[in-house]
C-alpha positions as CSV (number, residue, x, y, z in Angstrom):
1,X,16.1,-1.7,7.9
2,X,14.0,-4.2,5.7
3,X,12.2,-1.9,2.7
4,X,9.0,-1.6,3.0
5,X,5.8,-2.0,0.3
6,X,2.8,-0.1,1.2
7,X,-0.7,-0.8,0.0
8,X,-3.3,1.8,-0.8
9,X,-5.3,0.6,2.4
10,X,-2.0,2.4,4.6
11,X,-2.2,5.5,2.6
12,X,-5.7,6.0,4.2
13,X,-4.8,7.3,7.4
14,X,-3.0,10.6,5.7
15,X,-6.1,11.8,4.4
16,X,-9.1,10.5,5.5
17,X,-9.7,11.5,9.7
18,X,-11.9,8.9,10.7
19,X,-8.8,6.2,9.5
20,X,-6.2,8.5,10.8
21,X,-3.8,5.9,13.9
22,X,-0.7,6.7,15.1
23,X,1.4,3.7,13.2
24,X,-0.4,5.2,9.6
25,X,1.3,9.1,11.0
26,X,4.4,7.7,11.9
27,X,4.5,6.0,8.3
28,X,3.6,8.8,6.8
29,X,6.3,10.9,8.9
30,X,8.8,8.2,7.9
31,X,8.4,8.2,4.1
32,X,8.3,11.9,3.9
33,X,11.8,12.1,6.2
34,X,12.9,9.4,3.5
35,X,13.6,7.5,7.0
36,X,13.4,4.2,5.0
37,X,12.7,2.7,1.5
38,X,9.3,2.3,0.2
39,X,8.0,0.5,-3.0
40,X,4.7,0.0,-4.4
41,X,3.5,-1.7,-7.3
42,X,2.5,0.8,-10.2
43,X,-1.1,-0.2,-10.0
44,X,-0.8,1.9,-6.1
45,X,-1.0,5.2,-8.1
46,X,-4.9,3.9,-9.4
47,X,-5.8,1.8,-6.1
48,X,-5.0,5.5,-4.0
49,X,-6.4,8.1,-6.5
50,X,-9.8,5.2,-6.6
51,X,-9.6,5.6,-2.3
52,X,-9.6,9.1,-2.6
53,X,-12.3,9.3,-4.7
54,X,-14.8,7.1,-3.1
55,X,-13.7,8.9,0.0
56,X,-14.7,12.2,-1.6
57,X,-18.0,10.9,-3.2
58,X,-19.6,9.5,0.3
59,X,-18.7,13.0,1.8
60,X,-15.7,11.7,3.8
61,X,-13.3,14.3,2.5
62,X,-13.9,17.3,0.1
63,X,-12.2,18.2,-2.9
64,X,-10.0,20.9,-1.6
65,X,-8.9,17.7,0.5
66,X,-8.9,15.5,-2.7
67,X,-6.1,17.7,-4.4
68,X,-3.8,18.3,-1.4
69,X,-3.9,14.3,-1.3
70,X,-2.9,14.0,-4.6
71,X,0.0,16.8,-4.7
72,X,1.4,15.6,-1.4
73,X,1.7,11.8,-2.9
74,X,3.0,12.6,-6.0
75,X,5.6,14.2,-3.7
76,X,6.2,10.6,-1.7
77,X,9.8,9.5,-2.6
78,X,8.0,6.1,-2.9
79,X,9.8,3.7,-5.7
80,X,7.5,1.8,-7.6
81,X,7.9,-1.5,-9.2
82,X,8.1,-2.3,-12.4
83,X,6.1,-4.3,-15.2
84,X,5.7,-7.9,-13.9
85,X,7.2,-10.5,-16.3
86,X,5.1,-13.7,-17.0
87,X,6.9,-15.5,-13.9
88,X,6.0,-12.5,-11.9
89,X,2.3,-12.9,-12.7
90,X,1.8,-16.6,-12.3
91,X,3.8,-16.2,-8.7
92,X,1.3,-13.5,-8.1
93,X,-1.6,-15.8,-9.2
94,X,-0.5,-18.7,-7.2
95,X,-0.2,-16.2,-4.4
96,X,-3.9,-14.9,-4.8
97,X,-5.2,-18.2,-5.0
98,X,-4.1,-19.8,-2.6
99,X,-4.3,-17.1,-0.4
100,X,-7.9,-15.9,-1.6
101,X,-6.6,-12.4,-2.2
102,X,-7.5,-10.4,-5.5
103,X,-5.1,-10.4,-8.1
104,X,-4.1,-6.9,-7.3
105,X,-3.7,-7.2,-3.7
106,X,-1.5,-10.7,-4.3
107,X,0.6,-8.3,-6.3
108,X,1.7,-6.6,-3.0
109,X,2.5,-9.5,-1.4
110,X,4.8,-11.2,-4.6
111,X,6.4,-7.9,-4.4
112,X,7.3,-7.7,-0.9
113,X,8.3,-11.8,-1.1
114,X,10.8,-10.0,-3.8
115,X,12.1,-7.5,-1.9
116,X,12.6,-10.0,1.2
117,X,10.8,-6.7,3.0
118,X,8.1,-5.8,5.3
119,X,4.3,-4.9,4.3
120,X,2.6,-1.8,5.8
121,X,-1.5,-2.4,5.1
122,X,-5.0,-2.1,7.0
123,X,-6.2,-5.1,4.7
124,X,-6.6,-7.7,7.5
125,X,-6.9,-10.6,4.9
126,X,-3.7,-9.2,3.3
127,X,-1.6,-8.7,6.7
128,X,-2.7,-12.6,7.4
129,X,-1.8,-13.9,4.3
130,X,1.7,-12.0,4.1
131,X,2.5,-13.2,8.0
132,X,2.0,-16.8,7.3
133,X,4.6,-16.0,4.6
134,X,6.9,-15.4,7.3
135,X,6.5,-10.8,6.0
136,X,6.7,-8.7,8.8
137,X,3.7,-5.9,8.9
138,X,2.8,-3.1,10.4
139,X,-0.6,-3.3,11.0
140,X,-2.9,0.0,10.6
């Protein structure tokens, strides 16, 4: 099985209802059973604690919510990646640009180019841009 790098945008679905789908719980179910190997850039730790917290501030979830999140993720046997190199960041700011992706979301597709893996993500631009790079996704 190919690795998989998952974006904030699929680590919606565990805590928010309204963006709960059965491919986000079975992602979920698959990264707690350690049925797989997931990676993340570092800068998924600050893109998921930001989603959680504009979540909490337009009354989407509640605090008590907020910090279950937050314990159950830093629980995720997720591997993170480590400080890009100056090759790393001009691949990721070719990618971006020609793409039209934010730096930070182009850094999820460089890694996952890396990895040769697949990309889990409910950013439609981001799905597109990794498939016509040949990425498999599973789309949330």
């Amino acid at each position: 099985m190919k690795p998989i790098v998952i974006d904030a945008s699929a680590t919606a679905p565990w805590f928010i209802p309204e963006e709960q789908t059965p491919v986000g719980d079975q992602l979920y179910a698959d990264l707690r059973a350690g049925s797989g190997v997931f990676w993340a850039p570092a800068l998924w730790l600050w893109e998921t604690a930001n989603m959680l917290l504009a979540s909490l501030r337009r009354g989407r979830i509640d605090a008590e919510s907020v910090d279950r999140a937050i314990a159950l993720l830093a629980r995720c046997p997720l591997q993170f990646d480590g400080v890009p190199d100056e090759h790393r960041r001009a691949q990721t700011m070719r990618l971006a640009s020609v793409h039209s992706l934010a730096y930070y979301d182009a850094a999820y597709l460089e890694l996952a180019l890396r990895l040769n893996s697949q990309l889990a993500s409910a950013d439609k631009k981001l799905v597109a841009a990794a498939k016509s790079c040949g990425i498999p996704c599973l789309d949330l």
